[in-house]
C-alpha atoms as one frame of an Amber mdcrd trajectory, in Angstrom:
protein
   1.578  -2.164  24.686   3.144  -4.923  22.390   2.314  -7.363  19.860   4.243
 -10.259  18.178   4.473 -11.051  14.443   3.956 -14.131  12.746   7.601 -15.190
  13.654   7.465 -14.324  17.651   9.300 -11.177  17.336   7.765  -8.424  19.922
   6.716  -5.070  18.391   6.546  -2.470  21.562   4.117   0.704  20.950   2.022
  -1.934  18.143  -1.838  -1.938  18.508  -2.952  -4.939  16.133  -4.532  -1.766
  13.652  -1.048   0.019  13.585   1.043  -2.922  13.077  -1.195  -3.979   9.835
   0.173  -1.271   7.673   3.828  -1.633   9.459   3.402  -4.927   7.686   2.500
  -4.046   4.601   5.138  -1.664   4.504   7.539  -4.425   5.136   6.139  -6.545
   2.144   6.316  -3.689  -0.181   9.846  -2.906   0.468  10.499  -6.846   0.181
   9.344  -7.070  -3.184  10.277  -3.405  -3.821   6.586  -2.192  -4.831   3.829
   0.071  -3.648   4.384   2.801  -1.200   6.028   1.800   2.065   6.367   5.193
   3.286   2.785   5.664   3.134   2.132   2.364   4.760   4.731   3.382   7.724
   2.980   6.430   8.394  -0.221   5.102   8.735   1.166   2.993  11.357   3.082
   5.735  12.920  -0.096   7.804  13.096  -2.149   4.814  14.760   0.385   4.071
  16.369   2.582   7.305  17.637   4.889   4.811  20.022   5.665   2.323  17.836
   9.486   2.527  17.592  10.077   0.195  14.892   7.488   2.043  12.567   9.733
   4.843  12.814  12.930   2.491  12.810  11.448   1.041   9.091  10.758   4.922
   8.172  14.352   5.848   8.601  16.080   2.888   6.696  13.792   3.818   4.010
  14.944   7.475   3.996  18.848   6.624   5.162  19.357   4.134   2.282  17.883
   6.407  -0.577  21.683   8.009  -0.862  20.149  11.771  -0.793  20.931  14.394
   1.461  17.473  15.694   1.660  16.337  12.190   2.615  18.961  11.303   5.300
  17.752  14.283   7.079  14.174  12.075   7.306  16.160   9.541   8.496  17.886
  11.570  11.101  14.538  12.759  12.385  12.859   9.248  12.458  16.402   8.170
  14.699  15.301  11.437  17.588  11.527   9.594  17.472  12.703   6.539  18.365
  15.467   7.100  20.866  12.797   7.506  23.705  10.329   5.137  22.889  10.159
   1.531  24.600  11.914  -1.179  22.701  13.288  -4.416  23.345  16.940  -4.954
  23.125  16.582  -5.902  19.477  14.538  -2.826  18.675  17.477  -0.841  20.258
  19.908  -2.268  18.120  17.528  -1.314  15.068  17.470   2.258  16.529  21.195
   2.680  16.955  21.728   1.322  13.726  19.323   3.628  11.980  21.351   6.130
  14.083  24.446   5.310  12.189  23.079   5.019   8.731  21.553   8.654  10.200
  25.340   9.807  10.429  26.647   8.450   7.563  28.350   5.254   9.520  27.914
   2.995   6.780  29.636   0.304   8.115  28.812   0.677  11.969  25.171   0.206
  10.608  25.844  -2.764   9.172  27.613  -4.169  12.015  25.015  -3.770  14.340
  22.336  -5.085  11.968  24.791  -8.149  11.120  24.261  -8.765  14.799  20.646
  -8.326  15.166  20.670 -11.426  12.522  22.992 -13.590  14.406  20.596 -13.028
  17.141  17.489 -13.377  15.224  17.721 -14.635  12.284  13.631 -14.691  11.665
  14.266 -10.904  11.530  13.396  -9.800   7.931  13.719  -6.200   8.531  17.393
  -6.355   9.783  18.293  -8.751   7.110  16.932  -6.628   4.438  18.488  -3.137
   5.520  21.639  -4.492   6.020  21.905  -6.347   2.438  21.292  -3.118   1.365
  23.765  -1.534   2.999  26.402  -4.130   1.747  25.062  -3.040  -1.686  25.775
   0.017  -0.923  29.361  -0.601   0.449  30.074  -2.741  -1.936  30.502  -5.451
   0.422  30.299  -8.526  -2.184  31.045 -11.170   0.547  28.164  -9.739   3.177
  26.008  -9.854   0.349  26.116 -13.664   0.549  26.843 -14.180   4.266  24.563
 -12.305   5.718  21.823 -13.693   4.474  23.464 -17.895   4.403  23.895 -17.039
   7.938  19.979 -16.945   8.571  18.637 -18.679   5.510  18.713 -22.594   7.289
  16.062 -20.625   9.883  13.562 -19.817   7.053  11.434 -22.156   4.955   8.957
 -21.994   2.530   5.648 -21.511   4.244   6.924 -18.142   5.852   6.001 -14.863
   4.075   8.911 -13.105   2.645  10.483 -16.160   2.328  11.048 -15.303  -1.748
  12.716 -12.336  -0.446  14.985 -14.320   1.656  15.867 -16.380  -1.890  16.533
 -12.775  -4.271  18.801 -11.261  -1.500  21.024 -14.750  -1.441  20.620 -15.242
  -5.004  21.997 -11.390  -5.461  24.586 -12.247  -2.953  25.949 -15.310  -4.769
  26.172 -13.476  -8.142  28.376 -11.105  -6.479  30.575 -13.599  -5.565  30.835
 -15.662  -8.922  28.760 -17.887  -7.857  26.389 -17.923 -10.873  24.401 -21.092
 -11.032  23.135 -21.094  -7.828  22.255 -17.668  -8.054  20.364 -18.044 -11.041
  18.559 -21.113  -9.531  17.849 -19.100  -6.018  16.848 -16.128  -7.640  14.335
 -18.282 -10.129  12.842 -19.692  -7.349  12.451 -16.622  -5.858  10.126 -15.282
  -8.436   8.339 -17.965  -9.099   7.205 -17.784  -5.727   6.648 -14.088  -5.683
   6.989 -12.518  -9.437   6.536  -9.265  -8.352   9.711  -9.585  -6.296  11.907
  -6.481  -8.341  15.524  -7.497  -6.523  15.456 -11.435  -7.203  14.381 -10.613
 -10.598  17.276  -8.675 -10.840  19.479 -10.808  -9.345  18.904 -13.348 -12.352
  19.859 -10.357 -14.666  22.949  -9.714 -12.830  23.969 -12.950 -13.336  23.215
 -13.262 -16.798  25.031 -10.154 -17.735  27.950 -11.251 -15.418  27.981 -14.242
 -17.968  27.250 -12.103 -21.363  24.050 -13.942 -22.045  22.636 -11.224 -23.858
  19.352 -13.206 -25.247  18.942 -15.154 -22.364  19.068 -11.727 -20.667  16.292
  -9.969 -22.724  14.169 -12.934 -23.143  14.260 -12.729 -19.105  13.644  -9.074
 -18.708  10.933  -9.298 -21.903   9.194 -12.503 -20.477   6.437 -10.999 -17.984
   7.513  -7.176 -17.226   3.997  -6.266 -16.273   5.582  -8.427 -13.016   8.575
  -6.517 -11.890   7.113  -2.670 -13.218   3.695  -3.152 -11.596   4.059  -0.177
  -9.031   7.692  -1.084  -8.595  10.303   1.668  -7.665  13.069  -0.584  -8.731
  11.681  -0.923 -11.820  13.696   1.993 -13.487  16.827  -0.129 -12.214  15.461
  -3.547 -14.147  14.934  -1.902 -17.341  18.246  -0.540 -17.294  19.445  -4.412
 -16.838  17.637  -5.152 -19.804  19.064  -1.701 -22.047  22.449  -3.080 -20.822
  21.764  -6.396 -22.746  21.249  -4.926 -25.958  24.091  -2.193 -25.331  26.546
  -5.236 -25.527  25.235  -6.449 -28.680  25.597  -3.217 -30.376  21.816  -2.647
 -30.166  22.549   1.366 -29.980  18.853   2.259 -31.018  16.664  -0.348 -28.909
  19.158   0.965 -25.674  17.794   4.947 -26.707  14.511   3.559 -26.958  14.619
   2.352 -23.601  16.388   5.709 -22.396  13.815   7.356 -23.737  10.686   5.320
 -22.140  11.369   3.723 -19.258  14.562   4.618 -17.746  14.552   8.219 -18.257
  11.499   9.226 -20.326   9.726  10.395 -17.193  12.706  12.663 -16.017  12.940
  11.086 -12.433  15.511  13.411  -9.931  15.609  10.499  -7.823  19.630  10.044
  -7.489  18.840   6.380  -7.723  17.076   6.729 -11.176  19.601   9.255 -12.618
  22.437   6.957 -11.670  21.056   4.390 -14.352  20.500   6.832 -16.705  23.903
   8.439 -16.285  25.199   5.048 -16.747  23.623   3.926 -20.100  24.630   7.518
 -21.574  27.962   7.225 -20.804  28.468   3.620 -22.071  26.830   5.076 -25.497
  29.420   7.959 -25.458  32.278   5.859 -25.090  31.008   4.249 -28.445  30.712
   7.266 -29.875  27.006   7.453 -30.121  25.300  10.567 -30.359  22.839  11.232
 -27.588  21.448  14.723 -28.966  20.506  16.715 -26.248  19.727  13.898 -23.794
  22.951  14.668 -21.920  21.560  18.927 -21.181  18.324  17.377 -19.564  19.848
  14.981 -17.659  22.686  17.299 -16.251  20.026  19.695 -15.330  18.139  16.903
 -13.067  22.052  16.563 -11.616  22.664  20.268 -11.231  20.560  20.787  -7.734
  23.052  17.574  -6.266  26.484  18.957  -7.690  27.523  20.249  -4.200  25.752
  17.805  -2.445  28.888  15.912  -1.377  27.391  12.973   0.375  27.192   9.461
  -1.694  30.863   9.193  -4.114  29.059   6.691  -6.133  26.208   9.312  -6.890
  28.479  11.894  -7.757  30.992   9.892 -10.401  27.078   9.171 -11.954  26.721
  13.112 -11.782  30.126  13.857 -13.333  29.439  11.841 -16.384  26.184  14.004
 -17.346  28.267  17.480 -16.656  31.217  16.274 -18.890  28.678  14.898 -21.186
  26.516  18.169 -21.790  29.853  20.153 -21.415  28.997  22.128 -18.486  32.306
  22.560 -16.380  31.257  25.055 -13.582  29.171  22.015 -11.987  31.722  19.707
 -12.672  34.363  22.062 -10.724  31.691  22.013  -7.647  31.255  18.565  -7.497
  34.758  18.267  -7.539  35.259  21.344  -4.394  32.128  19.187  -2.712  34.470
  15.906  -2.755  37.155  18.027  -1.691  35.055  19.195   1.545  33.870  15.646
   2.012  37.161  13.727   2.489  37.471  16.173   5.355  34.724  14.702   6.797
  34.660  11.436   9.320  31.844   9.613   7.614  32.145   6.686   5.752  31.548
   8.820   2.408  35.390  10.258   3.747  36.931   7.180   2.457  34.161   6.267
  -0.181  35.687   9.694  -2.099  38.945   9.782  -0.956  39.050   5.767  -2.165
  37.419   5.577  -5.026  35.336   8.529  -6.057  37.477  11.510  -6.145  40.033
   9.928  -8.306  37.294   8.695 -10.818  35.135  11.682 -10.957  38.512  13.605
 -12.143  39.410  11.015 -14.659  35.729  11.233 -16.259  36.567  14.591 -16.399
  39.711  14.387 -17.814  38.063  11.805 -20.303  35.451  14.748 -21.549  38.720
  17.062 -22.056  40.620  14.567 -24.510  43.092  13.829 -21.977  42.601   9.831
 -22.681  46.562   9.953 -20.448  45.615  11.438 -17.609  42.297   9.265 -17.473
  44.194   5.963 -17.557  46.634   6.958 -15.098  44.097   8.201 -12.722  41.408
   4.773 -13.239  44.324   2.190 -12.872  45.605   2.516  -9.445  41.492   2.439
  -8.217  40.503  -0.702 -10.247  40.785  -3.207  -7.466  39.659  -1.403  -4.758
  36.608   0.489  -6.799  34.281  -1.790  -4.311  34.823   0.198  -1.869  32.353
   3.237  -3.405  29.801   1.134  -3.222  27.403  -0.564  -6.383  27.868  -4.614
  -7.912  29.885  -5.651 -10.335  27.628  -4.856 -13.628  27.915  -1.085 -12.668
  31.341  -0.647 -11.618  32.076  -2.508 -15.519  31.659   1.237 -16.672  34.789
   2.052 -14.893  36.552  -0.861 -16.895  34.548   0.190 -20.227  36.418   3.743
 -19.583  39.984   2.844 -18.608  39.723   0.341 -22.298  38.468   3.313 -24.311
  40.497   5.987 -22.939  43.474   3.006 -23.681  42.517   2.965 -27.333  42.146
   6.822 -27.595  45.514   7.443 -25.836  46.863   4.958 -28.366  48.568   2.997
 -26.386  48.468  -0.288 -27.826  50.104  -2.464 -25.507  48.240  -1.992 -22.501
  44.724  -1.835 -24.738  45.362  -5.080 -26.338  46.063  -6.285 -22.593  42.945
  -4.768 -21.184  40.685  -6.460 -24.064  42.303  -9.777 -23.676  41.668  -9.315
 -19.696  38.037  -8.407 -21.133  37.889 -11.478 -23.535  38.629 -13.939 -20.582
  36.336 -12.920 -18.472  33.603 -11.875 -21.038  34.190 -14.669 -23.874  30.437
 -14.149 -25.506  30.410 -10.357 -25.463  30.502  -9.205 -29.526  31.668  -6.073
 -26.782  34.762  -7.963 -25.589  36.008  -8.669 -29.613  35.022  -5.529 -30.441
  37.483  -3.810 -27.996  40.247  -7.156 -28.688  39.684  -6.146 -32.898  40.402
  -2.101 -32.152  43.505  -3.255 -29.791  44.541  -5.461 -32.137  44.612  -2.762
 -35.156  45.984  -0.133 -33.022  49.049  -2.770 -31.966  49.486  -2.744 -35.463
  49.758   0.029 -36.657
């Protein structure tokens, strides 16, 4: 038992009533709306051999960075194994295996060749830009999907997705005017597509184009929110436009609606909020108790010791609210999971253990010790995973714990670093202004 899709690809274990809602599930996660996992079990229940219903189930559980979560995806991988499936499907299953076991980057070699193979193949495309997301693999971003994108055209559906994934990829690699025009096109043909429309913010906070940015974000949201689970993710693209223009209040107002107001514990969600918190506390902004509720979302994850990325996120709302005995297990956790052969091994050992300990060192008043611990990780932060616009807080730390350690010399070069690369941010001459004073004095 087998159909084909509308691009020839074989489906084993399909009937033409289970593969309908595998498809929808497919075009929800390509514009990042509805409920996939709800469409992929109604086709696993019509359908109970359909190995690629459970292979989509997985990615969607084994790319949501949670612990609880991976253990869906592990269980969707045992499904599969005995199923019929084509060669492709195979590779799909031993690359959901991977993902399963926390081989990051065996994952996305398999899926990169599933794509050289078949390029028409959305799903492998798809899971494994993610996974270069969340690898930090900036040059995968874009190759990947240039690889396959002369195969595609414009009458095929998901072809907008096709467009946001390269447009995303481009941005990543400086590549900003082509990024902005793929990603454009991308939602013009599909506006509810969530990732191209953030692509186009990535670029324009890449190149400080703060109004350009919220007139973006501000020009049809009812688009990109509509039932969208990246949604929380786009409005914190648009908070981060007014946080570089000193817009303190209209970045708590979004805190407090959209981002954060419904108190998601979604890693993925609390990530963003973590993020706009801690940019306000390196201003000096008062948060009022925002930091407690957060850090109490984070508590039930502190030992969970499986995504380094999550866990600097996690950091930043203990240190915030001042609650050390979760800070001192998330630090034991990373401990335990450099001893580990996963990817997340290196992802800690790299990049995560040394920058959850210099937040923390940052919440003590030891400005020294967080410098000395963020410099020798600035260039190879990538490797934890996120883009470029969320790895900034890293920079946005090492400046401010530069000005607060009063060293002069190396804030004034940090800022002018800032200034060259950032020319329009009031941000950038704020931090050259305070450099410049401290130099001074």
């Amino acid at each position: 038992m087998a159909i084909k899709d509308a691009f020839g690809l074989t489906f084993s274990g399909a009937t033409e009533a289970g593969f309908m809602p595998y498809n929808q599930a497919l075009r929800e996660l390509q514009c990042f709306v509805g409920d996939p996992v709800g469409s992929v079990d109604r086709a696993i229940a019509q359908d109970p051999g359909f190995v690629m219903a459970y292979v989509l189930k997985g990615y969607l559980f084994g790319l949501a960075t949670e612990r609880e979560a991976t253990a869906v995806a592990s269980a969707c991988h045992a499904a599969a194994l005995p199923l019929a499936a084509t060669m492709r499907e195979k590779a799909h299953v031993a690359a959901l295996g991977h993902l399963a076991d926390g081989r990051w980057h065996d994952a996305a070699g398999v899926l990169e060749d599933i794509a050289i193979e078949t390029p028409l193949d959305a799903l492998a495309l798809q899971a494994g830009h993610q996974i270069d997301f969340f690898t930090g693999n900036a040059r995968m971003l874009r190759d990947r999907i240039a690889r396959a994108l002369s195969s595609w055209s414009s009458d095929m559906p998901g072809y907008h997705a096709i467009l946001g994934m390269q447009a995303f990829g481009l941005e990543e690699m400086g590549d900003y005017s082509r990024a902005e025009t793929f990603g454009r096109t991308a939602v013009e043909i599909e506006p509810r597509d969530g990732w191209a429309q953030h692509a186009v913010a990535h670029v324009m906070e890449m190149q400080s184009r703060q109004r350009d940015g919220i007139a973006w974000m501000r020009a049809n949201p009812d688009a990109w929110t509509k039932e969208s689970f990246l949604q929380v993710h786009n409005w914190w693209h648009l908070a981060l436009f007014h946080y570089d223009l000193g817009e303190a209040d209209e970045v708590l107002a979004l805190y407090d609606g959209p981002v954060y107001g419904t108190r998601s514990t979604l890693a993925l969600n609390m990530v963003d909020a973590s993020a706009i918190l801690w940019r306000l506390h390196l201003g000096g902004v008062d948060v009022g108790d925002r930091w407690a509720t957060l850090a109490a979302s984070w508590l039930p994850k502190a030992g969970a010791g499986n995504y380094a990325f999550n866990e600097v996120h996690a950091m930043m709302a203990f240190v915030g609210a001042g609650l050390e005995a979760p800070a001192h297990t998330l630090l034991e956790a990373q401990r335990e999971a450099m001893r580990g052969s996963d990817d997340n091994a290196a992802f800690t050992r790299d990049v995560g253990y040394p920058l959850a300990r210099a937040i923390e060192a940052f919440g003590k008043g030891d400005f020294g010790e967080t410098v000395c611990l963020i410099r020798p990780i600035r260039a190879i932060a990538h490797r934890f995973g996120g883009s470029h616009a969320q790895r900034d807080i890293i920079d946005l730390t090492l400046i401010e714990a530069a000005l607060r350690a009063g060293d002069g010399a190396l804030a004034k070069a940090l800022a002018a670093e800032r200034a060259l690369a950032r020319p329009d941010s009031p941000l950038s001459a704020l931090f050259s202004r305070r450099a410049i004073d401290l130099s001074e004095n």
